[in-house]
N, C-alpha and C positions, 0 to 999 in steps of 0.2 A: 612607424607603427607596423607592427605585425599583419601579416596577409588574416583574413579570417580563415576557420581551421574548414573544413570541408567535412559534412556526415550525413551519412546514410540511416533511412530507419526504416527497421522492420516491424512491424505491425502500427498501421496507423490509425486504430482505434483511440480512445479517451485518452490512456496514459500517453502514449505516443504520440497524438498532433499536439494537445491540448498541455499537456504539464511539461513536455520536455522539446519538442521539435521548435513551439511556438517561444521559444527561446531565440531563436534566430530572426524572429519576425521583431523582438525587441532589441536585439544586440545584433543587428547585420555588419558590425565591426569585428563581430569575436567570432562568430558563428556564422556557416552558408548551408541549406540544405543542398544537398545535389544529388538524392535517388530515393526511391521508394520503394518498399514491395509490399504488395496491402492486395489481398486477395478480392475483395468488397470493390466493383467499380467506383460505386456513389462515392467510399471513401477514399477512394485511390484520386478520385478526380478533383475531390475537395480539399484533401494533399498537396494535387501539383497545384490548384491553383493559387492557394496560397502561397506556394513557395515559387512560384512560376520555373514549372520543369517541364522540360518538355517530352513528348513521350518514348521516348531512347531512353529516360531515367527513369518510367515508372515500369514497374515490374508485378504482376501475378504473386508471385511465391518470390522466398528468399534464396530458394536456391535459384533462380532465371538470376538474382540479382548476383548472387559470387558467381555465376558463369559466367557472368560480364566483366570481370575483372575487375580489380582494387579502385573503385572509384572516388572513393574519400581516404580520409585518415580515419576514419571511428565509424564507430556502429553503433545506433542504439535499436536495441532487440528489445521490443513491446508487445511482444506474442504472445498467445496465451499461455498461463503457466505449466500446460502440457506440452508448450512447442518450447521452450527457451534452452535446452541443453543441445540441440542439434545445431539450429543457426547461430548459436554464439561461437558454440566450436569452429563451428565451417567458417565463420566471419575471421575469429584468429588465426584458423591456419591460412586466410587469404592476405592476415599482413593486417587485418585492423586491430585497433583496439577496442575495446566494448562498455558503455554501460548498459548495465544487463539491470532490465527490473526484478523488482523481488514478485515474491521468492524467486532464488536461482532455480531451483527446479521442485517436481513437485514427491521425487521421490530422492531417500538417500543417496543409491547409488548414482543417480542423476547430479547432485549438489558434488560427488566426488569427482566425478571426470570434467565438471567446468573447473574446479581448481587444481585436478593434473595437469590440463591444457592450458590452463593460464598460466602454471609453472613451468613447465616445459618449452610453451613457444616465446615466454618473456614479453607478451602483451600484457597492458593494462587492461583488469577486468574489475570494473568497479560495480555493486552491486547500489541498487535504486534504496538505500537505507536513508530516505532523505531526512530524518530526522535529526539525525546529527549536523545537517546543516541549515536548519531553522532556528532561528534568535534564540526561541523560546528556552528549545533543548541546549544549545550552547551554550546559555548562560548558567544552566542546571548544572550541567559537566564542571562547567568553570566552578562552583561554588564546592560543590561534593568534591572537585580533585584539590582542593584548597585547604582542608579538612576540616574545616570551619563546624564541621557537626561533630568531630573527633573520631573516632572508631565504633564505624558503624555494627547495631545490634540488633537490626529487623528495619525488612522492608515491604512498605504495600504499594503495590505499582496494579491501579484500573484501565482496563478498554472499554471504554462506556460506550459500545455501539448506539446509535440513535435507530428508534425503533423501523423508522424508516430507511434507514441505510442500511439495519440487518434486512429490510424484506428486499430491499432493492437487489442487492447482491447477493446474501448467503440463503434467501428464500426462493424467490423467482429469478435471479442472476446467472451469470460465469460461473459463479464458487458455489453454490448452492449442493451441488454432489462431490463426493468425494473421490467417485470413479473418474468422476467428467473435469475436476481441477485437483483441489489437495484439500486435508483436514484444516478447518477452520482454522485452528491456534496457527498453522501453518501460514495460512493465506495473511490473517489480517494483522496475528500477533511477532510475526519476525520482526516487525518493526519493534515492538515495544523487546521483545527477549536481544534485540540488537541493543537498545536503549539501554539495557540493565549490563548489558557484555562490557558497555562503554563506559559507563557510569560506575562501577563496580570495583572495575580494575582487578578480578578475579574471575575466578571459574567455579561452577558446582559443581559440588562433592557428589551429590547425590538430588534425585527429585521424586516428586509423584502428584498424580493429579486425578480428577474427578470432575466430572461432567456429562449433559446429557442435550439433548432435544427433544422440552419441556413442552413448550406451547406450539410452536409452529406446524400442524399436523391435523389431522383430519380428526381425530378423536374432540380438538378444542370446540367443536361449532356441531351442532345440528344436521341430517339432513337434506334441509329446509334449502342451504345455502349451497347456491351454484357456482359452477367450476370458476367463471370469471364476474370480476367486476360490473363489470357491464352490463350481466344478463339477467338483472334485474332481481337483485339481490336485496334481502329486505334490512340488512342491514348496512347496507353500503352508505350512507350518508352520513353514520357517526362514527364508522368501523375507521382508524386510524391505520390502518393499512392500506387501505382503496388506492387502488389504482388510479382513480378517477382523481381524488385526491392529490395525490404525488403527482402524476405528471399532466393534469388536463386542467382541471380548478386548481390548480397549486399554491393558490393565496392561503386554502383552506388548513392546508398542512405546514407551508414554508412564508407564514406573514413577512410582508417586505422584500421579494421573491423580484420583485416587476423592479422596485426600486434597487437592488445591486445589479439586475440586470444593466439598469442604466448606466448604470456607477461601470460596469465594463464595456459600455457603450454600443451594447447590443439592445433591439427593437425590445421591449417589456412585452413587446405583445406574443414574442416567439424567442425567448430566449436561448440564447446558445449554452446552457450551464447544464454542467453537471449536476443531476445524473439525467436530464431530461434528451442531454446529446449522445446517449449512449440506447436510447428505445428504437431511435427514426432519426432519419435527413432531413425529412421535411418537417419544419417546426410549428409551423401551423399549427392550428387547435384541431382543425379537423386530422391534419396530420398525426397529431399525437394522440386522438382519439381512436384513429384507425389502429395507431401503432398496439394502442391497448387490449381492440378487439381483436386482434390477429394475432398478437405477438406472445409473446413469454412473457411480458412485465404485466401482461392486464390479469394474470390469475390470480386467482384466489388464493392467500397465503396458507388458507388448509387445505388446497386441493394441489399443491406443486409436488415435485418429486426430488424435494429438498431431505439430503439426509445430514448432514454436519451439525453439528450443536448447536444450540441458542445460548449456552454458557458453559465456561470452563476456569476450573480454579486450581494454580501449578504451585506447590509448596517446594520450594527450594533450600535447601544448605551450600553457604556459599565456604568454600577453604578454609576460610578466618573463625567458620561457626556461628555465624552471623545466620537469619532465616529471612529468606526472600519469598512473599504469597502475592502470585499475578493473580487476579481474575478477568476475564474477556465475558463478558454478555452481549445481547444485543434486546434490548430491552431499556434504553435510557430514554429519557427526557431531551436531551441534548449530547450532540457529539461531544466528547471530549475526552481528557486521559487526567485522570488523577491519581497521588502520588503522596505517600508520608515516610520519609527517611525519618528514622531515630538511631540517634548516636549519643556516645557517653559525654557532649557536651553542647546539643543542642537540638532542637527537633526541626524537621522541614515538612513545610506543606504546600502541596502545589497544584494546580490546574491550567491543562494546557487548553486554554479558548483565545480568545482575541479581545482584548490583551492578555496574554500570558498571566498568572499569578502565583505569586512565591513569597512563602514568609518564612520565615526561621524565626522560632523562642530557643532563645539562648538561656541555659539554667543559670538562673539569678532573676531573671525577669526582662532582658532587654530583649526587643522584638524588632525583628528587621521587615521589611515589604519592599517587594521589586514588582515593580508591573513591565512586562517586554512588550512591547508593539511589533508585529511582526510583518505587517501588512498584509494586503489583501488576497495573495498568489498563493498556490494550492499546498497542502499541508505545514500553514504556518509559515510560508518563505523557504519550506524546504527542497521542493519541486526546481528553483529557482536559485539555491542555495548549489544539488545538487550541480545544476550543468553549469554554475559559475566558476565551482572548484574542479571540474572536469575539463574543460575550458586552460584551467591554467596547469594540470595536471597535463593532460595534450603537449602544452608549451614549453614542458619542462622548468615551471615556476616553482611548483612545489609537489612534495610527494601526496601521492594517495593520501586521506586519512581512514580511509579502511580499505583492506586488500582481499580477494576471494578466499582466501587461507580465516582472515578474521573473519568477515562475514558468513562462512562456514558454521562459527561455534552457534549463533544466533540459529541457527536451522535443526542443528541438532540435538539443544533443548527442545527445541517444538517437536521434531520428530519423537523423542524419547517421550515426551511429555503426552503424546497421543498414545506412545505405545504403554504409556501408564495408565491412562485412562484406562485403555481398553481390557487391559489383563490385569488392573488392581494392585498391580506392583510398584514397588519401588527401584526404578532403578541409578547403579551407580557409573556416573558419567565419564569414572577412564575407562572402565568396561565400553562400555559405548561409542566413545572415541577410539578404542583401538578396533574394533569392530566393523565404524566406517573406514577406518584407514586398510582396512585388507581388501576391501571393496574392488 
C-alpha cells in the first residue's frame, strides 16, 4: 500500500479545514496533514489539533511557511480570493503542487501568471472546480457528452442563490464588495461558467450581460431600522434575513438544523456547520450571539457596505450558434442550480439538490428520470470528489481532468461578463482571449 501523500494548507478558515483538509481526518491512508499557516490563532489552534502538529508546523503567514522549506508534497491554498496568486506561485516555485481554490484570482492579470507558473515550473495546479467531481454533475457530462439530446440549440443554466446564503456572503460576508474580493458572477458563478466550459465541449463566440443591486441597500427599508440586528429592530422577528435568525435561533430559518447537526455528530446544541463556523469559535449560543453583536454577520442587510449584485443574467453564443442564458440571483427559496438543455432530439431538465434530478423527453414521447444521490459532504460529493482525484493525480494514477490552462476559460467569461455589464457591450471572446494572453 502506498505511503500516505503528505499536504500543507494555507488558509485554515471554512473551505480549507472543513471541505478539503478534513479529508485526511477520513482517509488517513491516502492523506496526512503536516503544516499550516492560518494567521487567526483560535484557527491555527483548532487546525493543529485536529491534525495533531505540532508547533514547528504551524505557521503565521504562508510565507514563514515556504521559508521552512518543502515540507509536503502539495499545497492547498484556501486564502482569500485576494491572497491566492502570491502563495500558490511561491508554493510552485518551492517544488509543491497546488490545489488552488476558486476563483484562481480575483483579477485577469492575476488568473494569468498562475497559469504561466504552472506552465513553466511543470506543477500540478488544479483549480477547486468541484463540481465536476460531484455524482450529480458527472452524470449530466455523461448524458450531454453521449448525445443523447442531439445537437444542442439553447441553453438555460440557474444559480439560485438562497436568500440566506446571498446575505451571508455577498451581503454582510468575504465577497460582499468588490474592491475587498471579486465581482460576484466571478466569485460564486466560476463554478457554474466551469460547468458550461465542460458540458459544452465549445467556446463562445461572443457574450453580454445585464445586471444590478436591486434590493440589498439602504433605499429597501425605512429609517426606522437600525444598523444591526440586534439593536432592536422592529422588524427583526419576521425579516428573513435576521441575523438572529440565521445564526442564533437558527431552527427559525434552517428547520431540521439540530437534527443534521446530529447526523454529522456534532452537539445540536452548538453546531459546527456551515455558515455558523465561519462567524465565531465559540459556538455557544451566547457565543454566537456576541458574534452577532460585535461582528460583520449581525448587520443589517440594508445597512452593509455591500456593493456586487443581487442578480446577473449572461447571454451567450456558443461556435456551433447554439445560445447559452446563465442567470445568478440571490434571492431563492432554496439553494440549488437548475438547468434545461434543448436539442434537436430531446429536451433535458434538471436540478441540482439532494437527490440530484434529471429527466430528458425524448421527441416522440419517451421520458427518462435519473435521481443521483450524492450524499451528504459539501457541494454534492464534490468537495470530496475534488481531493479524491487529487490524491490519485499526486500518485500518478491518472491525469488532471482539468488543468489551469482549462480552468482559465471559466474566469474569463466571468471576467468579460462583468465587463459587459458594466459598459453595455457586447463583447467578442477571441478578442478577449488574446487580450488576456498579452497580459
Amino acid at each position: 500500500m502506498s505511503k500516505p501523500l503528505n499536504l500543507v494548507v494555507m488558509g485554515a478558515g471554512s473551505r480549507g479545514m472543513y471541505a478539503y483538509a478534513a479529508y485526511a481526518l477520513r482517509h488517513p491512508d491516502q492523506v496526512r496533514i503536516v503544516g499550516v499557516a492560518e494567521p487567526d490563532p483560535i484557527r491555527r489552534q483548532r487546525f493543529a489539533d485536529a491534525h495533531d502538529l505540532s508547533d514547528d508546523r504551524c505557521f503565521t503567514s504562508w510565507e514563514e511557511l515556504i521559508d521552512a522549506g518543502q515540507i509536503g508534497d502539495a499545497a492547498i491554498v484556501t486564502t482569500q480570493d485576494q491572497m491566492h496568486v502570491e502563495p500558490a506561485i511561491a508554493a510552485m516555485n518551492a517544488g509543491y503542487d497546488v490545489l488552488l481554490e476558486k476563483p484562481m484570482a480575483h483579477t485577469l492579470e492575476g488568473c494569468m501568471q498562475l497559469v504561466h507558473a504552472a506552465e513553466r515550473t511543470g506543477r500540478v495546479l488544479q483549480i477547486c472546480h468541484v463540481l465536476r467531481y460531484a455524482p450529480f454533475w458527472r452524470k449530466l457530462h455523461e448524458i450531454l457528452d453521449s448525445g443523447a439530446l442531439g445537437e444542442l440549440i439553447t441553453v438555460e443554466h440557474r444559480e439560485n442563490v438562497a436568500f440566506w446564503h446571498m446575505a451571508h456572503s455577498f451581503v454582510r460576508g468575504n465577497w460582499r464588495n468588490k474592491a475587498l474580493s471579486s465581482p460576484m458572477i466571478l466569485a460564486k458563478c466560476c463554478h457554474d461558467m466551469d460547468a458550461l466550459v465542460w458540458n459544452l465541449n465549445q467556446r463562445v463566440k461572443r457574450l453580454s450581460s445585464v445586471g444590478s443591486l436591486l434590493h440589498y441597500r439602504a433605499e429597501s427599508v425605512g429609517p426606522e431600522i437600525p444598523a444591526r440586528c440586534t439593536d432592536g429592530c422592529p422588524i427583526e422577528p419576521s425579516c428573513p434575513f435576521s441575523a438572529i435568525g440565521i445564526y442564533v435561533d437558527y431552527e427559525r430559518t434552517f428547520p431540521g438544523m439540530a437534527a443534521r447537526a446530529g447526523e454529522f455528530g456534532v452537539d445540536p446544541a452548538a453546531p459546527d456547520l456551515w455558515p455558523i463556523n465561519v462567524i465565531t469559535a465559540d459556538y455557544s449560543r451566547a457565543g454566537r450571539l456576541a458574534a452577532i453583536q460585535n461582528g460583520p454577520y449581525g448587520r443589517c442587510v440594508y445597512r452593509c457596505d455591500n456593493d456586487v449584485v443581487d442578480h446577473q443574467s449572461v447571454l451567450m453564443e456558443l461556435e456551433s450558434g447554439a445560445s447559452v442564458n446563465m442567470v445568478m440571483h440571490g434571492h431563492s427559496n432554496e439553494e440549488h442550480r437548475s438547468m434545461r438543455y434543448d436539442g434537436t432530439k430531446a429536451t433535458l431538465r434538471a436540478r441540482a439538490l439532494e437527490p440530484g434530478e434529471i429527466e430528458i423527453n425524448y421527441h416522440g414521447g419517451k421520458t427518462e428520470r435519473i435521481l443521483v444521490d450524492s450524499g451528504a459532504l459539501g457541494h454534492g460529493g464534490g468537495d470530496e470528489g475534488i481531493m479524491h482525484d487529487f490524491v490519485r493525480v499526486l500518485r500518478g494514477e491518472i491525469a488532471p481532468l482539468t488543468t489551469a490552462r482549462v480552468s482559465l476559460e471559466s474566469h474569463l467569461m466571468a471576467f468579460a461578463a462583468e465587463e459587459a455589464r458594466l459598459t453595455g457591450g457586447v463583447i467578442a471572446m477571441d478578442d478577449y482571449r488574446a487580450r488576456a494572453e498579452a497580459l
